[in-house]
Backbone bond lengths (Angstrom), bond angles and torsions (degrees), N, CA, C in turn:
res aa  C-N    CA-C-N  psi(-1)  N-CA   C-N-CA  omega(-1)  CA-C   N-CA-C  phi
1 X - - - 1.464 - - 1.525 109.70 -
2 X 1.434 115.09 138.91 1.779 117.46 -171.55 1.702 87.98 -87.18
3 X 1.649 108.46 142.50 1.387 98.55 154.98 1.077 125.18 -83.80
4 X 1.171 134.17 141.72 1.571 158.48 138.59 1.257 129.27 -119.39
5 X 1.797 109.63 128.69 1.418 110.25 -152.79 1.816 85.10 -74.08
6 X 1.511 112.70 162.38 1.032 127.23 141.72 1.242 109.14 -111.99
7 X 1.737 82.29 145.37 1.515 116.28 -176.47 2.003 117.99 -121.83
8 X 1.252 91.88 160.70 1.438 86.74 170.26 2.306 119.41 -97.69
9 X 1.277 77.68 -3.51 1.891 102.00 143.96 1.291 138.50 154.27
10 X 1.154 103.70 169.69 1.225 114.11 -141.66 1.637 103.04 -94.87
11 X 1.731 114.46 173.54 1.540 123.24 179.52 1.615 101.67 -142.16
12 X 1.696 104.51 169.36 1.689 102.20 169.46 1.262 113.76 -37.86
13 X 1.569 108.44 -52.00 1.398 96.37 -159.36 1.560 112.50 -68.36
14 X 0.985 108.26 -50.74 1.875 103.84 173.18 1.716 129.02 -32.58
15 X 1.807 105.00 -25.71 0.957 114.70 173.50 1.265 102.09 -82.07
16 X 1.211 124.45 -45.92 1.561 119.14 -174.99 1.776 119.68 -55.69
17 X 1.405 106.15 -43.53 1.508 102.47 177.23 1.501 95.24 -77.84
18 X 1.518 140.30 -22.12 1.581 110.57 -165.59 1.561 103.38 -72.81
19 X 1.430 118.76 -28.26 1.405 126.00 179.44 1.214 96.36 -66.24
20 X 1.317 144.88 -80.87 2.056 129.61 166.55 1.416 107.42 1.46
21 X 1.142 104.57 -90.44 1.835 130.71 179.27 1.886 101.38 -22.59
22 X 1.339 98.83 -69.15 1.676 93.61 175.47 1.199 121.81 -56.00
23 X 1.326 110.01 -25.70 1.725 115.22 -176.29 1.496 103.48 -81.22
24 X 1.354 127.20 -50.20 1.383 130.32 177.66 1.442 136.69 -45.40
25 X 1.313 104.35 -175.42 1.692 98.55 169.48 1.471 122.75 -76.86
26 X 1.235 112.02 146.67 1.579 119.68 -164.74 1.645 99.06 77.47
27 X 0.942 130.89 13.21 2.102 106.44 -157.06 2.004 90.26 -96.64
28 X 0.829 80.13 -140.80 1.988 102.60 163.26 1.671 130.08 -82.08
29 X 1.207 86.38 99.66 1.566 95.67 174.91 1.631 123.44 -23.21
30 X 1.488 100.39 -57.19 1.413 135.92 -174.23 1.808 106.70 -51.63
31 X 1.603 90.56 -56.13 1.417 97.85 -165.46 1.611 98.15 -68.53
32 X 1.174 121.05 -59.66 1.193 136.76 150.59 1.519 116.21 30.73
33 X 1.692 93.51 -60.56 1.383 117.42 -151.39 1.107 107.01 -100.43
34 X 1.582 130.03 -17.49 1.291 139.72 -156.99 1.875 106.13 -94.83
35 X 1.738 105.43 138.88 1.071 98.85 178.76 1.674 104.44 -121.43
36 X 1.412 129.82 -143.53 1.195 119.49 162.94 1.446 143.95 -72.97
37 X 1.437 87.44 -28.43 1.902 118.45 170.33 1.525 99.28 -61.68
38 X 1.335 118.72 -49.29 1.430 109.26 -146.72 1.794 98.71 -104.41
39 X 1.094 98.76 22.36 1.887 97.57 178.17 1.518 104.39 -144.96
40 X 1.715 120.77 0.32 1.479 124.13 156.65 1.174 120.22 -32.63
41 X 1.718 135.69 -38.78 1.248 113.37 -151.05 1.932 92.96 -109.49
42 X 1.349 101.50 -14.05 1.210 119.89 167.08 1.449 116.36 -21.81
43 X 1.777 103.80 -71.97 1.173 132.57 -179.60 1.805 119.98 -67.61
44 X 1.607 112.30 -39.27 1.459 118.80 156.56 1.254 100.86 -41.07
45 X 1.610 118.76 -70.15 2.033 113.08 -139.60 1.716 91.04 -73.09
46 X 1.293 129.29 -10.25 2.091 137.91 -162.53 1.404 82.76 -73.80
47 X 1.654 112.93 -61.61 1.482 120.50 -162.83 1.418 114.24 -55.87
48 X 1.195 105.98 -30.56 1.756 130.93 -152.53 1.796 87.21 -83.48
49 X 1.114 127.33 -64.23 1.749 148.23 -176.03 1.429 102.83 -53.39
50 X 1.872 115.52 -40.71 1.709 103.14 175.47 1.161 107.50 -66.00
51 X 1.326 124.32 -36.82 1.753 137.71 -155.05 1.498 103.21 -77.53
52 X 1.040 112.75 -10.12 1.789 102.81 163.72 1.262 93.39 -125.01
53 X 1.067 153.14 6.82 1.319 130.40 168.57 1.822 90.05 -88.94
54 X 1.031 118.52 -51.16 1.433 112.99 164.49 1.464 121.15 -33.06
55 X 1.216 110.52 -85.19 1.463 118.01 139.50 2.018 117.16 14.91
56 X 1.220 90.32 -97.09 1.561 95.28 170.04 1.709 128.85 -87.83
57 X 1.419 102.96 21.70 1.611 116.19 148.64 1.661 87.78 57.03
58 X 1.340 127.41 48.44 1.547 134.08 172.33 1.396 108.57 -94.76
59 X 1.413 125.81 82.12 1.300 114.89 -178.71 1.516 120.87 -37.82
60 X 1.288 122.62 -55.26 1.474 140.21 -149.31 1.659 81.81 -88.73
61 X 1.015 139.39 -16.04 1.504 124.41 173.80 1.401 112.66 -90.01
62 X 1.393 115.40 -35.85 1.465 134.68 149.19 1.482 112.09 7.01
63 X 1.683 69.83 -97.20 1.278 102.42 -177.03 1.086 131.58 -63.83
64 X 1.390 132.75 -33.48 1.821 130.05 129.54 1.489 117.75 -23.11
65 X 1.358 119.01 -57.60 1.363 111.95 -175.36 1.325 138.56 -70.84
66 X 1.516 93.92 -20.07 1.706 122.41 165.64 1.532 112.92 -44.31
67 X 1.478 98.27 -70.58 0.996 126.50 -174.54 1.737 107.76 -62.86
68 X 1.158 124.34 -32.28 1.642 119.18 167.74 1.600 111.74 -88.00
69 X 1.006 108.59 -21.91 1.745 105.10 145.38 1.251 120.04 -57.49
70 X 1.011 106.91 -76.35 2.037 108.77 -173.04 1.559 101.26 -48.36
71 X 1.224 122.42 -52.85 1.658 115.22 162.94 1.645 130.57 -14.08
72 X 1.724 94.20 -59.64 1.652 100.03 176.38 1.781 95.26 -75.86
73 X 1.285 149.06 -54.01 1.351 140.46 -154.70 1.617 82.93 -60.81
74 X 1.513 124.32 -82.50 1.442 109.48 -171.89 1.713 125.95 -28.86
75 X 0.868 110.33 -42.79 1.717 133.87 -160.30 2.003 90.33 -58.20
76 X 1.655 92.56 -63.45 1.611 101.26 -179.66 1.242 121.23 -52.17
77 X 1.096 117.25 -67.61 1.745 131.12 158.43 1.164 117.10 -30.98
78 X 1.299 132.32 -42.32 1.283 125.10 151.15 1.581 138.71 -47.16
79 X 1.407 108.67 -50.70 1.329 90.19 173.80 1.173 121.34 -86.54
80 X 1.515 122.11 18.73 1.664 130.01 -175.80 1.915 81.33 -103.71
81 X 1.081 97.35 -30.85 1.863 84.52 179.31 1.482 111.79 -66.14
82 X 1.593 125.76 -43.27 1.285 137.29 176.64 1.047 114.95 -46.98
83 X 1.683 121.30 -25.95 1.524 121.84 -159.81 1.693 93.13 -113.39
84 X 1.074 150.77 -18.74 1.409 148.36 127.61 1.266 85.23 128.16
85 X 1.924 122.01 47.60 1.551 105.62 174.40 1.301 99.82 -119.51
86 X 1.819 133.07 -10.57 1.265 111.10 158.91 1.736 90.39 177.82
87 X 1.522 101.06 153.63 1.512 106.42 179.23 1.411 117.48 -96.50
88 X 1.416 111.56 -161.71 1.224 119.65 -179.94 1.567 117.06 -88.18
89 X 1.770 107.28 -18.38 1.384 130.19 167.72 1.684 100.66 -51.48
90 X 1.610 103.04 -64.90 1.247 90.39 179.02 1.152 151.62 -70.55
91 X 1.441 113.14 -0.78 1.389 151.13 157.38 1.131 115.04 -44.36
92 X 1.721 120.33 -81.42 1.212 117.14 150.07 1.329 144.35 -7.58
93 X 1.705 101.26 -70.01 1.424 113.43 -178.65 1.491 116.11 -77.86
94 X 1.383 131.41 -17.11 1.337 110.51 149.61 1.696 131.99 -96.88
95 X 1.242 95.62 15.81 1.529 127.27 149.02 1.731 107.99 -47.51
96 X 1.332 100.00 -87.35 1.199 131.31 -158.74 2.327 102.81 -65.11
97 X 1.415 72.65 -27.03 2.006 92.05 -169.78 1.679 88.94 -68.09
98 X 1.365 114.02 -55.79 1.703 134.94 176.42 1.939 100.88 -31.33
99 X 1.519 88.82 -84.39 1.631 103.36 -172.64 1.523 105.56 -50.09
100 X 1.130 128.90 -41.27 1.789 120.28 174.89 1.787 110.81 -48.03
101 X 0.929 107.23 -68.10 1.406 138.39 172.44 1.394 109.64 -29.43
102 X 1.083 113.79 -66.17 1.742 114.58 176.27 1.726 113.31 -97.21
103 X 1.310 123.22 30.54 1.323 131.00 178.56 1.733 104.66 -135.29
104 X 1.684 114.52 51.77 1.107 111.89 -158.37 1.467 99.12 -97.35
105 X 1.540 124.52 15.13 1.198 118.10 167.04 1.771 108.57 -98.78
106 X 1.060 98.06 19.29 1.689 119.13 179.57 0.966 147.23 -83.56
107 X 1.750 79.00 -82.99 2.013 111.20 158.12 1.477 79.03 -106.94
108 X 1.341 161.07 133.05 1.302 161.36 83.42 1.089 104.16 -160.40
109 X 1.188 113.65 -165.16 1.706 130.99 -156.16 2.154 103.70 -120.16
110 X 1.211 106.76 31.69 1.238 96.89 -176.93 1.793 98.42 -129.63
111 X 1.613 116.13 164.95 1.368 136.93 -142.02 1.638 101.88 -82.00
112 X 1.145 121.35 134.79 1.555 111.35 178.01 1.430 109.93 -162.02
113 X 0.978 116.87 22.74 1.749 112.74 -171.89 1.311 123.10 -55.16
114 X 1.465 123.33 -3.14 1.707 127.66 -142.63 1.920 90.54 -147.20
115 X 0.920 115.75 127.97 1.524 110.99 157.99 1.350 130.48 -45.79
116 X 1.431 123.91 -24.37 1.238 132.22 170.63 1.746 94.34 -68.59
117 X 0.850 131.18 -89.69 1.593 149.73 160.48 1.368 106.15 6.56
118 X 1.166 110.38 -70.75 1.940 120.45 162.60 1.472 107.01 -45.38
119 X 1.573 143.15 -56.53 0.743 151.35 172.01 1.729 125.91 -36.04
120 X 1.386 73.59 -41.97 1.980 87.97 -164.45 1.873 84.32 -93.32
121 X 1.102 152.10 -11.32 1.182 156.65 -151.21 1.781 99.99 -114.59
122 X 1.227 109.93 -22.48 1.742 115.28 -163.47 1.759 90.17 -105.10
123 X 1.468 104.76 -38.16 1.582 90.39 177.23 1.353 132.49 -94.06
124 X 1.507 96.01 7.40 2.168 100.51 178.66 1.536 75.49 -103.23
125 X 1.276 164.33 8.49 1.440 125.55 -174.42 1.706 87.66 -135.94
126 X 0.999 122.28 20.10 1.983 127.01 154.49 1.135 93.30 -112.08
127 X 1.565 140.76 -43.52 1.578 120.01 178.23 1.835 115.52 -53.62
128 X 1.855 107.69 -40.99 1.397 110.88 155.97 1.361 130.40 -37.19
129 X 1.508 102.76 -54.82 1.437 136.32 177.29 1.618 110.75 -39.93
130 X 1.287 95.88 -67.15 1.694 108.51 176.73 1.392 124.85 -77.08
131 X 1.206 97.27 -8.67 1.620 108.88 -170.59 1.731 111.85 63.57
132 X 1.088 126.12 46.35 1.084 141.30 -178.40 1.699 109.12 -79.66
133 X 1.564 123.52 103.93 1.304 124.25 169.48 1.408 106.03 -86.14
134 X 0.936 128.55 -15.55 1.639 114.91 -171.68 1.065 103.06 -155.46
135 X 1.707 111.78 -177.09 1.134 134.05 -141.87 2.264 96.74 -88.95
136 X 1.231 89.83 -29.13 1.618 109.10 -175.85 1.511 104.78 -86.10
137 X 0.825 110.72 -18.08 1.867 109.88 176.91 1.577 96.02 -92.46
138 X 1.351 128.00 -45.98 1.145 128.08 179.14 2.079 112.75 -49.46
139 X 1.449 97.17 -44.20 1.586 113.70 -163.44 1.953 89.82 -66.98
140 X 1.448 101.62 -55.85 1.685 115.65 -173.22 1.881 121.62 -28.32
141 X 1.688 77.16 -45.80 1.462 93.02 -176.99 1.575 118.95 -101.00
142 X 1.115 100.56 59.30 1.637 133.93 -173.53 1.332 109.41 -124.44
143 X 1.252 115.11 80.58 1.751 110.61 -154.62 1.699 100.71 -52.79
144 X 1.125 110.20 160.02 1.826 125.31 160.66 0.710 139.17 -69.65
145 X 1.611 101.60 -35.68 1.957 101.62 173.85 1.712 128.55 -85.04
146 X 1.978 87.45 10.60 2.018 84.65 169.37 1.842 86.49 -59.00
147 X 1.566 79.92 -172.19 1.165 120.56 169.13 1.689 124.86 -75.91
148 X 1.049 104.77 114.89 1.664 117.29 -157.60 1.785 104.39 -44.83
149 X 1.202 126.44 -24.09 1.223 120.52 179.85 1.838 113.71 -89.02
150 X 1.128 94.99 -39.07 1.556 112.00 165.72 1.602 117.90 -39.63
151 X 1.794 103.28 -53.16 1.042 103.49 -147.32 2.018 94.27 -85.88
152 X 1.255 104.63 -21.52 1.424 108.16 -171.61 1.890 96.08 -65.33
153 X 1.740 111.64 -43.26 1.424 113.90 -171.25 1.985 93.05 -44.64
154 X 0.959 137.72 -61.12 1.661 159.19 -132.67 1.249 71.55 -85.82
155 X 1.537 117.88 -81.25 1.585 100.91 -150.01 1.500 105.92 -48.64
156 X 1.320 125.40 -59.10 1.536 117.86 -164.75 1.622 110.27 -72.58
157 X 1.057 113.29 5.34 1.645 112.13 163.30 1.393 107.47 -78.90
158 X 1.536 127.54 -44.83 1.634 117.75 -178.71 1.477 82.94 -84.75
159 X 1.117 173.04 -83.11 1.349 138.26 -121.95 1.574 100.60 -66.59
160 X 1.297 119.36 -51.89 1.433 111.74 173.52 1.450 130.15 -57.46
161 X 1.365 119.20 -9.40 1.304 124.06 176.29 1.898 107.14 -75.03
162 X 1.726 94.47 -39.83 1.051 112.26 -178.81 1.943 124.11 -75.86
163 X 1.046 96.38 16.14 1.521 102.94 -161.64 1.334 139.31 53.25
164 X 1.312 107.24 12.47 1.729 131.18 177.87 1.885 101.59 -91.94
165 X 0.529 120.39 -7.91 1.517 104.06 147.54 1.588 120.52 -155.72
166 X 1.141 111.46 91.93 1.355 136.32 -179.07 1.770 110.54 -69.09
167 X 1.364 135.24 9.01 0.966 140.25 156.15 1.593 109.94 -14.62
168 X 1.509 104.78 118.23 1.877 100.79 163.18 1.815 96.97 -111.37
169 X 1.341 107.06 172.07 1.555 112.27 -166.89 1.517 103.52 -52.15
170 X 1.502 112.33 -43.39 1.706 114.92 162.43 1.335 124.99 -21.28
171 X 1.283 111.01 -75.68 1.703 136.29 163.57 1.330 84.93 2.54
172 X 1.648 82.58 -87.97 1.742 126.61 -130.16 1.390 106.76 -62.13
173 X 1.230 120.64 -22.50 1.359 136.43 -162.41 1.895 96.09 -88.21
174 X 1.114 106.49 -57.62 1.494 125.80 165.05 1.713 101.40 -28.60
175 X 1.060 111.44 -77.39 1.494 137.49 174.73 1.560 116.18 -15.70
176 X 1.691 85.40 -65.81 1.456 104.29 -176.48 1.544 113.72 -57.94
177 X 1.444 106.31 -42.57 1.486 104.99 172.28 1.319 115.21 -56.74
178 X 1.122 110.97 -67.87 1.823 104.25 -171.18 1.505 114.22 -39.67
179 X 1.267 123.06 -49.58 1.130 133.43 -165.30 1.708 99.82 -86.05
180 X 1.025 140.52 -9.13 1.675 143.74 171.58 1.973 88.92 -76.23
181 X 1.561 94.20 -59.79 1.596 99.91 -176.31 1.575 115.31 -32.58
182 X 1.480 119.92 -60.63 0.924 119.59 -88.32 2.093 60.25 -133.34
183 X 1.586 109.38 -23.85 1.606 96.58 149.49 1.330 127.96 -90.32
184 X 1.129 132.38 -37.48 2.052 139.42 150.12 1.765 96.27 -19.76
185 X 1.645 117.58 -27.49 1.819 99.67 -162.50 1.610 90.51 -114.24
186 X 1.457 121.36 7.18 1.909 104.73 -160.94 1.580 88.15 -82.86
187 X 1.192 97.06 176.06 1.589 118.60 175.85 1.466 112.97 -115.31
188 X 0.993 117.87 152.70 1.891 124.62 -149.74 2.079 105.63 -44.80
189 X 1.484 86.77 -43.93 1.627 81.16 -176.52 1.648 110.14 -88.14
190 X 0.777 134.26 -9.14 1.616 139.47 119.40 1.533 136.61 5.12
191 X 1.955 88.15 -74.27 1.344 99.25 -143.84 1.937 100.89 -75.74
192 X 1.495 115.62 -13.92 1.858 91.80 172.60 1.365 136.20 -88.27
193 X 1.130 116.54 10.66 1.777 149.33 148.72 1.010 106.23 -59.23
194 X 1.466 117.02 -73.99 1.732 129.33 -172.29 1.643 113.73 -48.93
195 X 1.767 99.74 -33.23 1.280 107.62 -162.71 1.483 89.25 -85.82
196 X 1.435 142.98 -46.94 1.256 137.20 -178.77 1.599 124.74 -48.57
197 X 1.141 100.42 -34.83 1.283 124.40 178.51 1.515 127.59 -66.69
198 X 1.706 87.68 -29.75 1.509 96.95 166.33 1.306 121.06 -121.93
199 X 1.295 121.02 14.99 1.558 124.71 159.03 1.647 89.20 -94.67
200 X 1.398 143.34 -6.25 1.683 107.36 172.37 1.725 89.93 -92.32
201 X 0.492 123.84 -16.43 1.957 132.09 -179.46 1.365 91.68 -48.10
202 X 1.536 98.31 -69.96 1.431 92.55 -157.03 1.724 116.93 -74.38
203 X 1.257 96.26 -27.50 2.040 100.61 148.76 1.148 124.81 -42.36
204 X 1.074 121.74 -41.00 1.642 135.67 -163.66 1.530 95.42 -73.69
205 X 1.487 115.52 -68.29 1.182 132.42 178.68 1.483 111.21 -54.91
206 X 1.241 132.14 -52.35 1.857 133.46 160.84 1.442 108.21 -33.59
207 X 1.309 124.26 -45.54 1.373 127.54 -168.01 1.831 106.69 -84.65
208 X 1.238 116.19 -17.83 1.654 111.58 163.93 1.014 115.98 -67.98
209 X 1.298 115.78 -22.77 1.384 122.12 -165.20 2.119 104.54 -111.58
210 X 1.242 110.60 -16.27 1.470 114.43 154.92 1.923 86.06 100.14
211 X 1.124 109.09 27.20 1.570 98.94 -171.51 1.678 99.07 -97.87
212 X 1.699 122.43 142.72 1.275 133.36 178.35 1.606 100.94 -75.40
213 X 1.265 144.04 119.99 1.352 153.69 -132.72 1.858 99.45 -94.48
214 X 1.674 94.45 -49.35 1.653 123.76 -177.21 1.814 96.85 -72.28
215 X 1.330 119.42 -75.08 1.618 99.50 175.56 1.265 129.72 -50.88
216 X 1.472 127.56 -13.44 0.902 147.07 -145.11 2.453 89.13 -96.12
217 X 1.537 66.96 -72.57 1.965 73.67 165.72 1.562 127.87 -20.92
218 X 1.457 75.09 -67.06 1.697 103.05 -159.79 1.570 110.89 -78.48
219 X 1.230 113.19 -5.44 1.166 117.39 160.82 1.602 136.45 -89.04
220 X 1.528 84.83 -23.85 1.924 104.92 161.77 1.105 92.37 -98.04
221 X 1.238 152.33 6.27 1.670 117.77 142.50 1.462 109.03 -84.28
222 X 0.886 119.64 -21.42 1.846 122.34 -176.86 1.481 86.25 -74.43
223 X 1.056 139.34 -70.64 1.982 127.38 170.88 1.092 123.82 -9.17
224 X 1.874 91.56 -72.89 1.687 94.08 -174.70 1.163 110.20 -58.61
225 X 1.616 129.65 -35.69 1.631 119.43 -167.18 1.493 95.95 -61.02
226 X 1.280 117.47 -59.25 1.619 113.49 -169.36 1.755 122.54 -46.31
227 X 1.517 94.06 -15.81 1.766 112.25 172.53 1.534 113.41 -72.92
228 X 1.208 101.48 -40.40 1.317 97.63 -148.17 1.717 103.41 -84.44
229 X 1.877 100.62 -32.48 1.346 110.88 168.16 1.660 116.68 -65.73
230 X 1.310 117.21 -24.32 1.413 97.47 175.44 1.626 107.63 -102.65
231 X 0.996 130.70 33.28 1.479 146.77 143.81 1.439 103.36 -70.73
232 X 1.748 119.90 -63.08 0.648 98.27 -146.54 1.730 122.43 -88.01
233 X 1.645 83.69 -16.20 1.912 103.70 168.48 1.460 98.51 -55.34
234 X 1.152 147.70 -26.79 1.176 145.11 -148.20 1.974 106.37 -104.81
235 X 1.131 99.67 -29.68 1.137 97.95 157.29 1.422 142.99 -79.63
236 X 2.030 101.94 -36.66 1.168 128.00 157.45 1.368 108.09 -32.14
237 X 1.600 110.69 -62.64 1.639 118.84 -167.39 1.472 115.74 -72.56
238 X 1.343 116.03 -15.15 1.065 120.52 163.22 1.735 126.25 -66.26
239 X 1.583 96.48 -55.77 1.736 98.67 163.44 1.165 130.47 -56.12
């Protein structure tokens, strides 16, 4: 048996050595075995579990999910600690190095009274940050593995920040048609272009209107399910 004190509670740091402890000798086989590849999606479905517990404002699920979040950040950091290329210390501190840095109406001498203001202040000093000359280095570094509707909302937010797509709901609406058209006419090897083309349309157009593209989805699939089940009660009650 590994020791570990029990307590009647716990702190970061306790979490940090119990994640050691599992990784170590005597700990968990399992954990043991796990590297970054093989505990990636781990950390997706953790993120995925806060976001509706968020979602449905469940404290006590919350707070479970928090805590199986910080799990995978510890978990990772760990085995980059094992390999002696950097800890979770240092994690933090260019954490914390990050948030100084782009909060210069804060700690610095520049204008921020308004959330817009903060806003426009957090994204000229990460374009610094990244070294971002343009509008395409800005889009680049838009990772890929969001979520395909997500990531189109982001991209056309910096082109629009940038004045490269000046779309008013008019436009966009315009837009959507041609490109709805213009998949109703493609031909099979065609049609997932056509179809891309008109799910950023209809992004484009969601965002005139200030609508989240991804909740937006997932909420007409929560519909249709509720459709399809009272179809089918309805038949039930019929037999």
């Amino acid at each position: 048996m590994v020791a570990f004190a029990q307590k009647e509670h716990y702190g970061f740091e306790d979490f940090r050595r119990l994640v050691a402890v599992l990784r170590g000798p005597g700990g968990c086989p399992w954990d043991a075995a796990q590297d970054h590849h093989s505990i990636r999606r781990n950390l997706l479905e953790e993120a995925y579990e806060l976001a509706q517990a968020l979602d449905r404002e469940d404290l006590e699920n919350m707070k479970e999910e928090l805590g199986d979040v910080l799990l995978q950040v510890l978990f990772h950091a760990r085995l980059e600690e094992e390999q002696g290329r950097f800890s979770i210390d240092e994690v933090c501190d260019a954490a914390v190095k990050k948030l100084i840095f782009r909060h210069p109406h804060v700690f610095g001498d520049m204008a921020g009274a308004t959330p817009e203001e903060a806003l426009r202040n957090w994204d000229a000093k990460k374009r610094v940050e990244k070294r971002q000359c343009s509008v395409a280095q800005a889009m680049a570094d838009v990772a890929e593995t969001l979520p395909a509707l997500w990531r189109a909302d982001k991209l056309l937010q910096k082109a629009e920040k940038a004045g490269l797509a000046p779309e008013d709901a008019q436009q966009a609406r315009e837009t959507l048609k041609t490109e709805t058209a213009r998949l109703c006419a493609a031909k099979a090897e065609e049609a997932e272009a056509a179809l891309g083309q008109t799910l950023l349309a209809a992004v484009r157009l969601g965002r005139s209107h200030g609508a989240d593209p991804e909740r937006a989805l997932h909420r007409a699939c929560e519909r249709y399910v509720e459709e399809i089940r009272a179809v089918e009660e309805a038949y039930s009650t019929e037999a």
